[in-house]
MMTF fields as JSON, N, C-alpha, C and O atoms, coordinates in Angstrom:
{
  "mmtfVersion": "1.0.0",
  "mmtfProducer": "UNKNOWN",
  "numBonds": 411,
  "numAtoms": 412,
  "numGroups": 103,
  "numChains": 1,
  "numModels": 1,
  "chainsPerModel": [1],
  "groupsPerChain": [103],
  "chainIdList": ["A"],
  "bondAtomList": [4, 2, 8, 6, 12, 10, 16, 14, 20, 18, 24, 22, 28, 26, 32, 30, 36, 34, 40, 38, 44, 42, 48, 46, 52, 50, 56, 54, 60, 58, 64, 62, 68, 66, 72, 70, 76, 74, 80, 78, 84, 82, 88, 86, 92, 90, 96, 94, 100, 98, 104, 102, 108, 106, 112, 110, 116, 114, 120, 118, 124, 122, 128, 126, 132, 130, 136, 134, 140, 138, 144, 142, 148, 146, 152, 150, 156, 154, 160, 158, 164, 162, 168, 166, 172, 170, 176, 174, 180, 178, 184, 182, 188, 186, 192, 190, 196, 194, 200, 198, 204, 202, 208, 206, 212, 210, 216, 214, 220, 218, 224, 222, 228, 226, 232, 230, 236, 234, 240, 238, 244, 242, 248, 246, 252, 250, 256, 254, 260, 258, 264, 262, 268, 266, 272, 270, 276, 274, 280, 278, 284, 282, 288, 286, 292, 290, 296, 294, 300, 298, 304, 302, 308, 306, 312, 310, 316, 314, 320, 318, 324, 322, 328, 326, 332, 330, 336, 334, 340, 338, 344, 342, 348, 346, 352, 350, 356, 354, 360, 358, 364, 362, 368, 366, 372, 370, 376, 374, 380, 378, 384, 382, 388, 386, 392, 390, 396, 394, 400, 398, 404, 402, 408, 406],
  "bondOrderList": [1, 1, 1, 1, 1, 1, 1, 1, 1, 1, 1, 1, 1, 1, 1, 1, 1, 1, 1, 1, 1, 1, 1, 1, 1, 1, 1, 1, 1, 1, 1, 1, 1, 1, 1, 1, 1, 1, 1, 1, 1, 1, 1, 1, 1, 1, 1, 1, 1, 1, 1, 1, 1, 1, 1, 1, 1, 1, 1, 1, 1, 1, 1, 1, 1, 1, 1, 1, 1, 1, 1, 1, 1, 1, 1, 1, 1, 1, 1, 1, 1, 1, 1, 1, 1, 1, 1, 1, 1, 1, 1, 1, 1, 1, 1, 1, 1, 1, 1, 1, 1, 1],
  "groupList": [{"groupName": "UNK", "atomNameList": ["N", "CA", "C", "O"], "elementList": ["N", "C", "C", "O"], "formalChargeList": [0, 0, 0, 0], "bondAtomList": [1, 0, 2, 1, 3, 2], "bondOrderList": [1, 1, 2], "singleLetterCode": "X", "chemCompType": "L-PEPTIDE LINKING"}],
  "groupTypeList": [0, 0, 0, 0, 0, 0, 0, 0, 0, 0, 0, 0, 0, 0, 0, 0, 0, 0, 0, 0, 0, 0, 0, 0, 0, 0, 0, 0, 0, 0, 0, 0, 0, 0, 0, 0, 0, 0, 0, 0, 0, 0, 0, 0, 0, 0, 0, 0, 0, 0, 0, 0, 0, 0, 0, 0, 0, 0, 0, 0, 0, 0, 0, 0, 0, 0, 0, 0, 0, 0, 0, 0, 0, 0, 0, 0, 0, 0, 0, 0, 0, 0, 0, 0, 0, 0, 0, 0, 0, 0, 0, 0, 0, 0, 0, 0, 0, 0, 0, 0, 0, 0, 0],
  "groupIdList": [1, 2, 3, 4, 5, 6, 7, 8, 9, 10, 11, 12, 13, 14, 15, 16, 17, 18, 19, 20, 21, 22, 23, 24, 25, 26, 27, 28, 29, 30, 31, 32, 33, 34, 35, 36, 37, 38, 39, 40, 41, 42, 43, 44, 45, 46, 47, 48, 49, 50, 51, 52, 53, 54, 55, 56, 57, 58, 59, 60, 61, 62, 63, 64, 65, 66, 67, 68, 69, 70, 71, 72, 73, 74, 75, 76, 77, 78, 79, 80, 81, 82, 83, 84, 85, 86, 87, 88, 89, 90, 91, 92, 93, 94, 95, 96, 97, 98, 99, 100, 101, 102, 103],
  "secStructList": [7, 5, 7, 1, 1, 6, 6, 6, 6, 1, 7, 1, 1, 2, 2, 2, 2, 2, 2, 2, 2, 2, 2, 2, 2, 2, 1, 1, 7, 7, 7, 7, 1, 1, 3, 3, 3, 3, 5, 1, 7, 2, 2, 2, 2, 2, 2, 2, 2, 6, 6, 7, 7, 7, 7, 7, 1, 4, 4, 4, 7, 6, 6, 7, 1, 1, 7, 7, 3, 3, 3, 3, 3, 3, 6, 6, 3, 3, 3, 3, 3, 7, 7, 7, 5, 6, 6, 5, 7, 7, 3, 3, 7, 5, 6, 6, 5, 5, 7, 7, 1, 7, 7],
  "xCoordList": [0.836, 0.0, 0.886, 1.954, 0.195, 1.263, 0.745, -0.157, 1.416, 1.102, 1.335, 2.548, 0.992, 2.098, 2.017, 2.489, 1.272, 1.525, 2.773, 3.169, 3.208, 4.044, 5.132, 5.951, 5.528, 7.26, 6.908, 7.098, 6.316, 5.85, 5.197, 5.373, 4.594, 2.777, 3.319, 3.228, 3.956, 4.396, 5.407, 6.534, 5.121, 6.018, 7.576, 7.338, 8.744, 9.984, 9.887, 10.606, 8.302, 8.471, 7.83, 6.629, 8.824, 8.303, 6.945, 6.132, 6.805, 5.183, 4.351, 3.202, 4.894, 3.331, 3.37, 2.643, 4.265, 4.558, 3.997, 3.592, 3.897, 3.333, 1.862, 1.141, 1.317, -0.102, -0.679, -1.878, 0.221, -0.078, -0.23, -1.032, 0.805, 0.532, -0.585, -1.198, -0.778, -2.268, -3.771, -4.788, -3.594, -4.987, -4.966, -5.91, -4.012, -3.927, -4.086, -4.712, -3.71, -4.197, -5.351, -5.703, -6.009, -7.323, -8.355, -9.48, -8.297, -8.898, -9.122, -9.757, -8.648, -8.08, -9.483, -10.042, -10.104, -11.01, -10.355, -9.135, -11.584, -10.902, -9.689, -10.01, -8.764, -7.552, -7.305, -6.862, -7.456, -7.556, -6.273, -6.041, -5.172, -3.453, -2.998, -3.542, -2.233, -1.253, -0.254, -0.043, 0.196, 1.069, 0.632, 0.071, 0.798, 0.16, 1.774, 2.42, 2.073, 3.152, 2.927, 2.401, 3.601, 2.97, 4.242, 5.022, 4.562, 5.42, 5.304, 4.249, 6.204, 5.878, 6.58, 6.732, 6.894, 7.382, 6.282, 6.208, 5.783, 4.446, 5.097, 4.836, 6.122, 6.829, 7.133, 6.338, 8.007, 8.735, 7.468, 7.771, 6.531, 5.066, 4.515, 4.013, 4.624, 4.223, 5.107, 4.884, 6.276, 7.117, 7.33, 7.787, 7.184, 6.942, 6.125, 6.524, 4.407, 3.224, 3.324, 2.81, 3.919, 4.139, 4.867, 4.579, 5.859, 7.314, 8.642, 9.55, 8.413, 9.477, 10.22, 10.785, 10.423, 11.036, 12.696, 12.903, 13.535, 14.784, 15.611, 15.918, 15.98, 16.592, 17.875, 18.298, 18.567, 20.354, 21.265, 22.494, 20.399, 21.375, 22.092, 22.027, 23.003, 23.478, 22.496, 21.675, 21.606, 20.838, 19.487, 18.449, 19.791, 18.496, 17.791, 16.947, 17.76, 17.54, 17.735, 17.822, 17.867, 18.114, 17.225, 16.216, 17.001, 16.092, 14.836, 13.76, 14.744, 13.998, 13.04, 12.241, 14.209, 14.175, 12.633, 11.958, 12.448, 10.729, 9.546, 8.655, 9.774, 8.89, 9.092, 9.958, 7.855, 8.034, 7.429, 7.624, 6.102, 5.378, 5.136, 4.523, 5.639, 4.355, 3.538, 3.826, 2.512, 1.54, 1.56, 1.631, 1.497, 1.413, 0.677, 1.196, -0.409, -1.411, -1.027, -0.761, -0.839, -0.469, -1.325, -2.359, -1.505, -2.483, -3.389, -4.531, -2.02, -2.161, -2.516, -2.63, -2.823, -2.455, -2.479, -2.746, -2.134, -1.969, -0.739, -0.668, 0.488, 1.509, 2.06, 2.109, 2.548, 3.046, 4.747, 5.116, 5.11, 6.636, 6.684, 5.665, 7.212, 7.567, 9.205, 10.08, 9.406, 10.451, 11.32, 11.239, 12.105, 12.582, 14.342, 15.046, 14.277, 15.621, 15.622, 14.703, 16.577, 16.757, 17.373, 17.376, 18.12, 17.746, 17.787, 18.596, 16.712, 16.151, 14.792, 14.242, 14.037, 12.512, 11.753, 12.533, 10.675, 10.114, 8.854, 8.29, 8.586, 7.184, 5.747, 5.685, 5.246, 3.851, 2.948, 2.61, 2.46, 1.535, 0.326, 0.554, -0.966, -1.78, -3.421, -3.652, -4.267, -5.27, -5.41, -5.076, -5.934, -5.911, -4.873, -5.194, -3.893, -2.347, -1.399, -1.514, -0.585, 0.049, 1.623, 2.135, 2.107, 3.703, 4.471, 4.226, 5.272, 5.5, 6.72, 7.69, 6.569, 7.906, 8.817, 8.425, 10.289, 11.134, 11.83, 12.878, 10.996, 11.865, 11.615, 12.133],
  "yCoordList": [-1.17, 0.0, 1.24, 1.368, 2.232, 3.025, 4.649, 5.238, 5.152, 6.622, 7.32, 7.313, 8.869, 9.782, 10.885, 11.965, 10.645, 11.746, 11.324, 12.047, 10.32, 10.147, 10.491, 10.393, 10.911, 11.848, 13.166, 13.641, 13.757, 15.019, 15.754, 16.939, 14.985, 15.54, 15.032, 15.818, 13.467, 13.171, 13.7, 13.823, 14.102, 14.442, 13.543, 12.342, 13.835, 13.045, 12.036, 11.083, 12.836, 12.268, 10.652, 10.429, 9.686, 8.211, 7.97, 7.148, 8.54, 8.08, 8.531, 8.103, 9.578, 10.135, 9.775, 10.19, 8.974, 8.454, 7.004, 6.5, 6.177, 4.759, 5.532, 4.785, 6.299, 6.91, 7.157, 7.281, 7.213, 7.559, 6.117, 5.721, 5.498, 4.224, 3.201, 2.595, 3.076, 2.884, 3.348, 2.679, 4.4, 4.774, 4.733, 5.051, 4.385, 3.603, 2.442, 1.927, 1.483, 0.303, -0.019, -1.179, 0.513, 0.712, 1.489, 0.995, 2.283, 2.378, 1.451, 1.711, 0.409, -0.87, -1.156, -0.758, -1.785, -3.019, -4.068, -4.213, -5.252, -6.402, -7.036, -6.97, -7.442, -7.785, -8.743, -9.189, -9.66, -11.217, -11.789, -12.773, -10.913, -11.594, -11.534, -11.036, -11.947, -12.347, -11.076, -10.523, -10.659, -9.089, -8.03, -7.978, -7.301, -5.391, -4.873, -5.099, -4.074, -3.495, -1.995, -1.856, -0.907, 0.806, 1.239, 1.169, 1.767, 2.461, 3.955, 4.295, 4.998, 6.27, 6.861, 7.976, 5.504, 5.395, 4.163, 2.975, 5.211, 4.324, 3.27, 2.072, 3.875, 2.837, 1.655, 0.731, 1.479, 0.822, -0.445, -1.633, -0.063, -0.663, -1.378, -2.485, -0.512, -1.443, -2.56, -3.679, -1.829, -3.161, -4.124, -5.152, -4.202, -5.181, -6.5, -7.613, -5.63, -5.759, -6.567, -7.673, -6.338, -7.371, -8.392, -8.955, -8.989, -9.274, -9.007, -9.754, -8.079, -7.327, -6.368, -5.548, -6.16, -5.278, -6.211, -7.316, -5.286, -6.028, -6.208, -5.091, -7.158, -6.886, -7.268, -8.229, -6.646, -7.014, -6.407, -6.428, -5.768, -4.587, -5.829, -7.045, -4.841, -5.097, -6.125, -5.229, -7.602, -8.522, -8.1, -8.091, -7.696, -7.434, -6.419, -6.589, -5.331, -3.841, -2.903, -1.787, -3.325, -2.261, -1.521, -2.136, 0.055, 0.782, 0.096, 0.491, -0.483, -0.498, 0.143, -0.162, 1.508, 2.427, 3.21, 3.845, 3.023, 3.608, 2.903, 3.5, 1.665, 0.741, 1.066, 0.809, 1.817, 2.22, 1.671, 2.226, 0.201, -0.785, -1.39, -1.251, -2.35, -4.095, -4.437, -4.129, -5.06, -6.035, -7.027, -7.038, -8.281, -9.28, -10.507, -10.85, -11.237, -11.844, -12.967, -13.597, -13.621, -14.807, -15.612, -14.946, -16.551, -17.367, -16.65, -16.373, -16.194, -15.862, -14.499, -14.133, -13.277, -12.146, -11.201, -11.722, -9.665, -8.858, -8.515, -7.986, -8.456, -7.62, -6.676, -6.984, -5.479, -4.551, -3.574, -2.729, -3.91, -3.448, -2.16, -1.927, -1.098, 0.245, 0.502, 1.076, 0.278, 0.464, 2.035, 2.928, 2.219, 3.055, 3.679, 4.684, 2.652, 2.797, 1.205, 0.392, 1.041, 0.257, -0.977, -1.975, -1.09, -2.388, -2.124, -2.595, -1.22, -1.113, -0.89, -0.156, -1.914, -1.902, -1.592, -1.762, -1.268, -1.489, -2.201, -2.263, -2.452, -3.113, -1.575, -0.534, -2.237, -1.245, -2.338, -3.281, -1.996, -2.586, -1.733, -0.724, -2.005, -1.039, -1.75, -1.971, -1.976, -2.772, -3.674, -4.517, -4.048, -5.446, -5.638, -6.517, -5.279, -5.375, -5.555, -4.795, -6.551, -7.276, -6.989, -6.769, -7.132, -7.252, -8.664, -9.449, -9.02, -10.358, -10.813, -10.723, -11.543, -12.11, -12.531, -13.102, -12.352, -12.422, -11.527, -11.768, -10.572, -9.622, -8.402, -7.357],
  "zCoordList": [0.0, 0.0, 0.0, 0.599, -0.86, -0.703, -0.254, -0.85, 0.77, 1.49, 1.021, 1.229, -0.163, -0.159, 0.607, 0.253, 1.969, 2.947, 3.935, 4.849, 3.678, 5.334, 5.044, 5.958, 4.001, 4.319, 4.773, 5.893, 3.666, 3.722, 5.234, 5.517, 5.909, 6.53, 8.119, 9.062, 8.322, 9.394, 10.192, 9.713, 11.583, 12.173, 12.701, 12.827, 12.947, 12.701, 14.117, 14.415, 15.126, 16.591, 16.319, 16.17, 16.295, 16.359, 17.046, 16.625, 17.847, 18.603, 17.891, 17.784, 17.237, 16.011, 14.701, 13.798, 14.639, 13.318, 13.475, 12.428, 14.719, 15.094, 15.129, 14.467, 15.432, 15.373, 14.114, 13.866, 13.382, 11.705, 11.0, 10.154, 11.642, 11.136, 11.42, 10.541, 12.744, 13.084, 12.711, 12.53, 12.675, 11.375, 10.048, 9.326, 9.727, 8.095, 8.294, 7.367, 9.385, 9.083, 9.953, 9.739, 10.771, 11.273, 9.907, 9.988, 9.002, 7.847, 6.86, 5.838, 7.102, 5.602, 5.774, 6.796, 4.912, 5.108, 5.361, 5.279, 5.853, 6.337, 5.162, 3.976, 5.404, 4.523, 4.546, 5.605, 3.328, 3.442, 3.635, 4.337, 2.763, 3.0, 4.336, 5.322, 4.252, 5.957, 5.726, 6.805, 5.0, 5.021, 4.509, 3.414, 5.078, 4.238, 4.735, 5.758, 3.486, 3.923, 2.967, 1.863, 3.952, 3.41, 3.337, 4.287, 2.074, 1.163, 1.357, 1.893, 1.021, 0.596, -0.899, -1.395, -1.284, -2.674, -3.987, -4.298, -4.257, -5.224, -6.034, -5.921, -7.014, -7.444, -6.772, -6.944, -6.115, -5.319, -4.492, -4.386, -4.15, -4.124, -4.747, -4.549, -5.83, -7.279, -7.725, -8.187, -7.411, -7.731, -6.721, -7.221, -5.51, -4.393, -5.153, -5.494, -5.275, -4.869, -5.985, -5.816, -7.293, -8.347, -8.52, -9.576, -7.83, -7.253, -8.379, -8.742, -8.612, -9.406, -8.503, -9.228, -7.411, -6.905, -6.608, -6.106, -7.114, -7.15, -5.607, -5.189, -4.806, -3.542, -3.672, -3.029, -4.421, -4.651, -3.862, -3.921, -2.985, -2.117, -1.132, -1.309, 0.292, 1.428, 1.916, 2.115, 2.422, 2.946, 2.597, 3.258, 1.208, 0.691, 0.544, -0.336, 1.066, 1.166, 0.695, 1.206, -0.702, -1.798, -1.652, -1.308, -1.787, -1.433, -0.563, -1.011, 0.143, 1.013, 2.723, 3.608, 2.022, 3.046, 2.755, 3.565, 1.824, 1.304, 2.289, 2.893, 2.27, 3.369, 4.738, 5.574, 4.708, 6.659, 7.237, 8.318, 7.603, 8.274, 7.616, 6.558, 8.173, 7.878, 8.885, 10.041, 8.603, 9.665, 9.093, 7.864, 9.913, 9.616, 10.276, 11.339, 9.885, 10.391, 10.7, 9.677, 11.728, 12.442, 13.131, 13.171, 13.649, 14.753, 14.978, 14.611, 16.239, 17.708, 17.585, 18.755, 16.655, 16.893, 15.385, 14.302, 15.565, 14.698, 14.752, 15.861, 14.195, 14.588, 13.807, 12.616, 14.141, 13.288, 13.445, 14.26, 12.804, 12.519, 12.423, 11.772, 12.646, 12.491, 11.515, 12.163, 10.709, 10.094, 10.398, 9.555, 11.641, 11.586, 10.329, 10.231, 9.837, 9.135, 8.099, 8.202, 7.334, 6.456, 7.037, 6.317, 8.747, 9.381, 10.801, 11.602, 11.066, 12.442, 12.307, 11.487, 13.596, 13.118, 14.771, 15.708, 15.047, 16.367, 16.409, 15.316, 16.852, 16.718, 17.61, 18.265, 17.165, 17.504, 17.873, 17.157, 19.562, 20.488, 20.84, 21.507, 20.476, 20.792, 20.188, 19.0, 21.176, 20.701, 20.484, 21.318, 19.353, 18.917, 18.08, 17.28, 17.898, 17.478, 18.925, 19.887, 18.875, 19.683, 19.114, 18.016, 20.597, 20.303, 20.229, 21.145, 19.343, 19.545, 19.717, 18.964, 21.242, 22.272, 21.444, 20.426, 21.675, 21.166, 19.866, 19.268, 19.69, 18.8, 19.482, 19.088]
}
């Protein structure tokens, strides 16, 4: 999915940026796949979302710095990633989104 307000519009403070991210994925309709992941690069989306997006970089992360959350549907739970950087991530706990032990 792809945002083009969250470079622009979001503030740099991480807690309001996990708040931004939560009402984008509290807006979704119900979502049948097991991953949603939100871009602020349309391209780069498109090319995911097609599996054409090339990952030849450093462990894969060739521009992947565009991808700022995933959720991902499991069992037990909702969980959601905060992509602060190209390999640092946080998770986001809040509702019916869960944090999950061990990362």
């Amino acid at each position: 999915m792809y945002s083009p307000i969250y470079r622009e519009e979001v503030p740099r403070n991480t807690d309001l940026q996990k708040l931004y991210i939560l009402r984008i994925l509290n807006q979704l309709p119900e979502v049948k796949g097991r991953t949603v992941t939100l871009w602020n690069s349309k391209e780069n989306a498109q090319l995911f979302a097609t599996g054409n997006y090339s990952e030849d970089g450093t462990e894969g992360w060739s521009g992947m710095n565009t991808k700022f959350a995933t959720m991902q549907r499991e069992k037990d739970g909702i969980y959601i990633l905060h992509h602060l950087g190209v390999h640092e991530v946080d998770q986001v706990g809040f509702g019916k989104y869960k944090r999950k032990e061990g990362n």
